[in-house]
mmCIF file of the N, C-alpha and C atoms, coordinates in Angstrom:
data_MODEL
# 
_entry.id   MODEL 
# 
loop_
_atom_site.group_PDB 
_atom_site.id 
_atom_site.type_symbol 
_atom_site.label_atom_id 
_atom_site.label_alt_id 
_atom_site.label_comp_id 
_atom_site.label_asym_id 
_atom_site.label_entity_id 
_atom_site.label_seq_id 
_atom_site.pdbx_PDB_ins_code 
_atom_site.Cartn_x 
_atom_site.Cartn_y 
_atom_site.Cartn_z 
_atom_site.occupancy 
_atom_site.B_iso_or_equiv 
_atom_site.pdbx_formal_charge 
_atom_site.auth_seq_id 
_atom_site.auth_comp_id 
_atom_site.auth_asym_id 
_atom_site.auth_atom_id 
_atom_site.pdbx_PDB_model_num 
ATOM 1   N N  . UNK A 1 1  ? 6.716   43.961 -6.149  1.00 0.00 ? 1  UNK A N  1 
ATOM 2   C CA . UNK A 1 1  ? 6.571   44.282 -7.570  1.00 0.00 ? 1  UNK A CA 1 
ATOM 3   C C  . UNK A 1 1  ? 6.119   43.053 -8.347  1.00 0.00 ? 1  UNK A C  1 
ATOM 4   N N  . UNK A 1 2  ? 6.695   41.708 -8.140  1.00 0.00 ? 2  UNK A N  1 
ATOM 5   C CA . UNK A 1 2  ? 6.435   40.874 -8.754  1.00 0.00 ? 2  UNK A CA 1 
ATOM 6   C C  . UNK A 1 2  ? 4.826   40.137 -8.506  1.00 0.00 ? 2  UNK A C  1 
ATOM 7   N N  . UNK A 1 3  ? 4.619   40.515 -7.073  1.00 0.00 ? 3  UNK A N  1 
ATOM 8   C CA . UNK A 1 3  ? 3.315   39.880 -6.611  1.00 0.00 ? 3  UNK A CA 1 
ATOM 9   C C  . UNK A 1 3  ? 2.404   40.488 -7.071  1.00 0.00 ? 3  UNK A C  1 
ATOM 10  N N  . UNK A 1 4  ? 2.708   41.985 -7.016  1.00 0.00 ? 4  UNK A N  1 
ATOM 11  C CA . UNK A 1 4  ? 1.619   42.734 -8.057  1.00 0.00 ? 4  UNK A CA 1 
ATOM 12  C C  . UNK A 1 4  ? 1.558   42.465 -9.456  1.00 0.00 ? 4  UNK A C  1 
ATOM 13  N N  . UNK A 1 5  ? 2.669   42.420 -9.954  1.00 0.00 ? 5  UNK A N  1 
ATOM 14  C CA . UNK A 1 5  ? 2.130   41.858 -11.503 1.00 0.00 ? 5  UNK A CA 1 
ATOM 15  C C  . UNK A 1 5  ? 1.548   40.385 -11.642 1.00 0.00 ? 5  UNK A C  1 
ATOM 16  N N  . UNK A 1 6  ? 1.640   39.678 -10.863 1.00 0.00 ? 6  UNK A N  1 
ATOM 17  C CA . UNK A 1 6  ? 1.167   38.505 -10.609 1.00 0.00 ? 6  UNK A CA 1 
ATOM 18  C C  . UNK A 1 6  ? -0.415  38.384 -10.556 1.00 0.00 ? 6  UNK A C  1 
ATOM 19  N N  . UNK A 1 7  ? -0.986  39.531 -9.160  1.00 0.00 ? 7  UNK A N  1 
ATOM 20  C CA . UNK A 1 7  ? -2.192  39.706 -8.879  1.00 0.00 ? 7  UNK A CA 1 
ATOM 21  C C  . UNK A 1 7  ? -2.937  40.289 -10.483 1.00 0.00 ? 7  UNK A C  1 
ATOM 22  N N  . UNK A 1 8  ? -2.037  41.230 -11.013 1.00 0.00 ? 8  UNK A N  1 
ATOM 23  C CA . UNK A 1 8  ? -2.647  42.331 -12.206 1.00 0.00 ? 8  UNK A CA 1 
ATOM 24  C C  . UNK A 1 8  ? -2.736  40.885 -13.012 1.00 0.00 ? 8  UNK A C  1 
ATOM 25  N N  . UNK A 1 9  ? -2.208  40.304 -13.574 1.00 0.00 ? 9  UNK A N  1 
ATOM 26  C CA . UNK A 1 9  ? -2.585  39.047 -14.594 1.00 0.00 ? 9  UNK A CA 1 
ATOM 27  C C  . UNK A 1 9  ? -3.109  37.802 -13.976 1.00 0.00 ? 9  UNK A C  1 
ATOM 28  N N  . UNK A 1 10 ? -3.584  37.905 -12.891 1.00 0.00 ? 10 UNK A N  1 
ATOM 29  C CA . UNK A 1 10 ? -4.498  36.882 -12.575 1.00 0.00 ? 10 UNK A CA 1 
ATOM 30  C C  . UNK A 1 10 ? -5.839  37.849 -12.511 1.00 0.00 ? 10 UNK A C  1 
ATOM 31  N N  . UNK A 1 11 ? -6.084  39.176 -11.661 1.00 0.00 ? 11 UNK A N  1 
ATOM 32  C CA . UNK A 1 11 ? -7.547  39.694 -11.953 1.00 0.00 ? 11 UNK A CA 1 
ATOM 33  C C  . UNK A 1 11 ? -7.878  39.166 -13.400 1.00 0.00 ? 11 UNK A C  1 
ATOM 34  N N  . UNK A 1 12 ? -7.139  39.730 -14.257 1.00 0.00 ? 12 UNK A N  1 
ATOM 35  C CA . UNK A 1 12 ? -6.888  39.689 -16.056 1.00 0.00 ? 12 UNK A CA 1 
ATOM 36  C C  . UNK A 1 12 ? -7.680  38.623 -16.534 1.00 0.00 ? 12 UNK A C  1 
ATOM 37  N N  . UNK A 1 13 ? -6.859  37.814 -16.183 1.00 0.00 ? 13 UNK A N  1 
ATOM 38  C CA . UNK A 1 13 ? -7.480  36.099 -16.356 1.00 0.00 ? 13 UNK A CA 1 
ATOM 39  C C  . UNK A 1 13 ? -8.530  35.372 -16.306 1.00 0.00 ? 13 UNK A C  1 
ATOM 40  N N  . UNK A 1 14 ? -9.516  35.828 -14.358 1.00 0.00 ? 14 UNK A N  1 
ATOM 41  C CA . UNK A 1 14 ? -10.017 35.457 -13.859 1.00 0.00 ? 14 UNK A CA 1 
ATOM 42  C C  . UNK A 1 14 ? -10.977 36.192 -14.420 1.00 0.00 ? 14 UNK A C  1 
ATOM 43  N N  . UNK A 1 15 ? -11.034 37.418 -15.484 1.00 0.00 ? 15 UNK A N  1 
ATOM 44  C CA . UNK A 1 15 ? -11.775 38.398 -15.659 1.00 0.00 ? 15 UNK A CA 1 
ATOM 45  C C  . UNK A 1 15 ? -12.553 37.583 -17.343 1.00 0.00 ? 15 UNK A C  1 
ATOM 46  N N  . UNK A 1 16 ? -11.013 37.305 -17.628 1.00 0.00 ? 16 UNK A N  1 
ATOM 47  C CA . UNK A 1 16 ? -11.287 36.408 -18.781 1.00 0.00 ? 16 UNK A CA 1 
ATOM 48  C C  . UNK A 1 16 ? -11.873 35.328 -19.372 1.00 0.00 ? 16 UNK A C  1 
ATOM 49  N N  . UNK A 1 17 ? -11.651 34.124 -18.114 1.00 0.00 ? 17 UNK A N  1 
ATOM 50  C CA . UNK A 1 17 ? -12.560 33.245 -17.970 1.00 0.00 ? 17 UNK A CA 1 
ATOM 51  C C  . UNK A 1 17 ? -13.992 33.058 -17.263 1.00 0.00 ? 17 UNK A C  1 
ATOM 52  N N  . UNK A 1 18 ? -14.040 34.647 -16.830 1.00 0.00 ? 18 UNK A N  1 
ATOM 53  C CA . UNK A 1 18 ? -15.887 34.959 -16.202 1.00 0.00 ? 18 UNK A CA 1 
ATOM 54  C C  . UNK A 1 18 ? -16.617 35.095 -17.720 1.00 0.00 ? 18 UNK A C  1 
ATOM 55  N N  . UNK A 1 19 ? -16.088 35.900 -18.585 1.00 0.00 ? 19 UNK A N  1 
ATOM 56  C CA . UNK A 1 19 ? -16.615 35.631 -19.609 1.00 0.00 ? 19 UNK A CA 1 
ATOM 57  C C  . UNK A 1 19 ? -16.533 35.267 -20.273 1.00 0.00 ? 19 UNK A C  1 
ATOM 58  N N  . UNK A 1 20 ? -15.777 34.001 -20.703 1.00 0.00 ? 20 UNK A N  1 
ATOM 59  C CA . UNK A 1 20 ? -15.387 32.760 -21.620 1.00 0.00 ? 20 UNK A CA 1 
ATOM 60  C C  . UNK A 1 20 ? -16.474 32.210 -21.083 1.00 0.00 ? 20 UNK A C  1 
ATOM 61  N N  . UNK A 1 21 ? -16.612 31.406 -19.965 1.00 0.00 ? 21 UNK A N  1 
ATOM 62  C CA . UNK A 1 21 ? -17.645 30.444 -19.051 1.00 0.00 ? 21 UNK A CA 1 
ATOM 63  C C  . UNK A 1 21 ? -19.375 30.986 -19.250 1.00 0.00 ? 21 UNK A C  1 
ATOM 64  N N  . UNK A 1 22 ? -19.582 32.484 -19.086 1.00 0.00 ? 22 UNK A N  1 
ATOM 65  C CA . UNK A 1 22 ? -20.505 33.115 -19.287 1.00 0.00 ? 22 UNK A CA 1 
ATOM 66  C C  . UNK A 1 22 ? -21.041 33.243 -20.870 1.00 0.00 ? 22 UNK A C  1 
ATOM 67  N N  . UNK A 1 23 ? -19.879 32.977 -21.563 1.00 0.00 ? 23 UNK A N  1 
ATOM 68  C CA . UNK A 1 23 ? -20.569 32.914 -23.510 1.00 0.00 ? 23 UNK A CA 1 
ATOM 69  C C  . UNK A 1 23 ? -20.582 31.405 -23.464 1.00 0.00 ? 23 UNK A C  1 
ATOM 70  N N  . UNK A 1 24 ? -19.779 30.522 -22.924 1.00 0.00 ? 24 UNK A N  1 
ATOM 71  C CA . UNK A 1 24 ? -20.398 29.285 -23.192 1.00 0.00 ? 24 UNK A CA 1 
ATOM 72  C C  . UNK A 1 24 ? -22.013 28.659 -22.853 1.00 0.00 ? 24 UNK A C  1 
ATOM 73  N N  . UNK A 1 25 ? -22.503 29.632 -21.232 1.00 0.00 ? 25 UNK A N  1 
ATOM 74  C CA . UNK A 1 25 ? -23.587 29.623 -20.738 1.00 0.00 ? 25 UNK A CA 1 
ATOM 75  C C  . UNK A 1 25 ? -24.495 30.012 -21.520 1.00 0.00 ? 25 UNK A C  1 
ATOM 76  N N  . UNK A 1 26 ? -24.501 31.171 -22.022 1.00 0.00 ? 26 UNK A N  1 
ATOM 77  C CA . UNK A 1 26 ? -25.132 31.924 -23.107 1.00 0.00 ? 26 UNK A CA 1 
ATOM 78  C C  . UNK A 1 26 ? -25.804 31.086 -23.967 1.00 0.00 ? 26 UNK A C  1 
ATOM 79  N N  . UNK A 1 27 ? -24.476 30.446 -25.027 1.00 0.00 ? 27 UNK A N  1 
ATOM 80  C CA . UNK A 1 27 ? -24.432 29.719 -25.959 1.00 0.00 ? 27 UNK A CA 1 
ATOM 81  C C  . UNK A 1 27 ? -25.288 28.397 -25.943 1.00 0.00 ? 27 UNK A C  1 
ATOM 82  N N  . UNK A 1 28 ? -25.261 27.789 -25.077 1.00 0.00 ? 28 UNK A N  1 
ATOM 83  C CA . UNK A 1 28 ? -25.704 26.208 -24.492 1.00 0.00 ? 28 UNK A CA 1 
ATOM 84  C C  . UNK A 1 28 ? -26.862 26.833 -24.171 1.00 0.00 ? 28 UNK A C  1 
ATOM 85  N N  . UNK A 1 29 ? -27.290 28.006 -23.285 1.00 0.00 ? 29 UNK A N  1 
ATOM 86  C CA . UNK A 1 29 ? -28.903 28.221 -23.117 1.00 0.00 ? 29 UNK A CA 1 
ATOM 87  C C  . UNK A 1 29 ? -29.805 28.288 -24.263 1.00 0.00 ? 29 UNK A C  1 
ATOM 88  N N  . UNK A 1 30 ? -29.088 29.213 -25.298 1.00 0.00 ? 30 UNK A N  1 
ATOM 89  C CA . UNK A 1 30 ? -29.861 29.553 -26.665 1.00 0.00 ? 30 UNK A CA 1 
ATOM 90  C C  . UNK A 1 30 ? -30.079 28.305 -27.510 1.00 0.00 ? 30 UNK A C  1 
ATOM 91  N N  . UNK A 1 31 ? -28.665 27.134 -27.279 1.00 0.00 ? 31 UNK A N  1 
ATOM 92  C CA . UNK A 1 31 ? -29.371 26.066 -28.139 1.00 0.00 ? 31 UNK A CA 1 
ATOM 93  C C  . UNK A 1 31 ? -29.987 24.894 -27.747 1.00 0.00 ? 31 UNK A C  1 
ATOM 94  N N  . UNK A 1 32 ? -30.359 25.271 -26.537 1.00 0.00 ? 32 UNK A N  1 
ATOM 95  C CA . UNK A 1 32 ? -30.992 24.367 -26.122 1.00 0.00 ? 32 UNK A CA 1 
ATOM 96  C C  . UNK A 1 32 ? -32.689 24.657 -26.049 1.00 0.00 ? 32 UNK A C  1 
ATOM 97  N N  . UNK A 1 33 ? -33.075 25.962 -25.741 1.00 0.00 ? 33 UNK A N  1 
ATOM 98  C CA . UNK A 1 33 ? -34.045 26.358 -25.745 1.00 0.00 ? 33 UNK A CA 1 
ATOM 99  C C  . UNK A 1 33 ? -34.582 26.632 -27.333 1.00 0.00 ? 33 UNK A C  1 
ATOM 100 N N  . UNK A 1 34 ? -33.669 26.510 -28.343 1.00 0.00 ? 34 UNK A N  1 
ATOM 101 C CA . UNK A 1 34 ? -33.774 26.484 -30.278 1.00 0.00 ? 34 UNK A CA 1 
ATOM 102 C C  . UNK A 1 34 ? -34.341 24.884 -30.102 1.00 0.00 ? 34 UNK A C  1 
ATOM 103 N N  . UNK A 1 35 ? -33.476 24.113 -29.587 1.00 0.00 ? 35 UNK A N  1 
ATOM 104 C CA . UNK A 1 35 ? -33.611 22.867 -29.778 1.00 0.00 ? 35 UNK A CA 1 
ATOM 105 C C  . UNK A 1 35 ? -34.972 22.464 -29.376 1.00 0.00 ? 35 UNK A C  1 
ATOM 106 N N  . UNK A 1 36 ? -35.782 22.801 -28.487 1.00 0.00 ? 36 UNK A N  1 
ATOM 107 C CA . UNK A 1 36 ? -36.778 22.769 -27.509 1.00 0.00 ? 36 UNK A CA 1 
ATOM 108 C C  . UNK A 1 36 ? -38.024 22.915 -28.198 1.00 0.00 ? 36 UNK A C  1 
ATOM 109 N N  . UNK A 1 37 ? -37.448 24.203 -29.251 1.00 0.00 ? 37 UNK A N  1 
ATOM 110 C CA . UNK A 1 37 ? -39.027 24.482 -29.902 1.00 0.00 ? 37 UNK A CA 1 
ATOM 111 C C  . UNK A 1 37 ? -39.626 23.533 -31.371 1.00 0.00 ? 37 UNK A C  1 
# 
């Protein structure tokens, strides 16, 4: 029981920081390619 809630808030997490990391990517592409022109 506990390992499963463990696993359920780490998918959670890991789900969380794919797209935290992925808007920072985002973010840094767009101003860099603003910056560029």
């Amino acid at each position: 029981m506990i390992s499963q809630h463990f696993l359920l808030h780490h998918s959670y997490y890991q789900e969380k920081k794919k797209v935290f990391y992925s808007n920072i990517t985002a973010h840094a592409l767009s101003s860099s390619s603003s910056s560029s022109k």
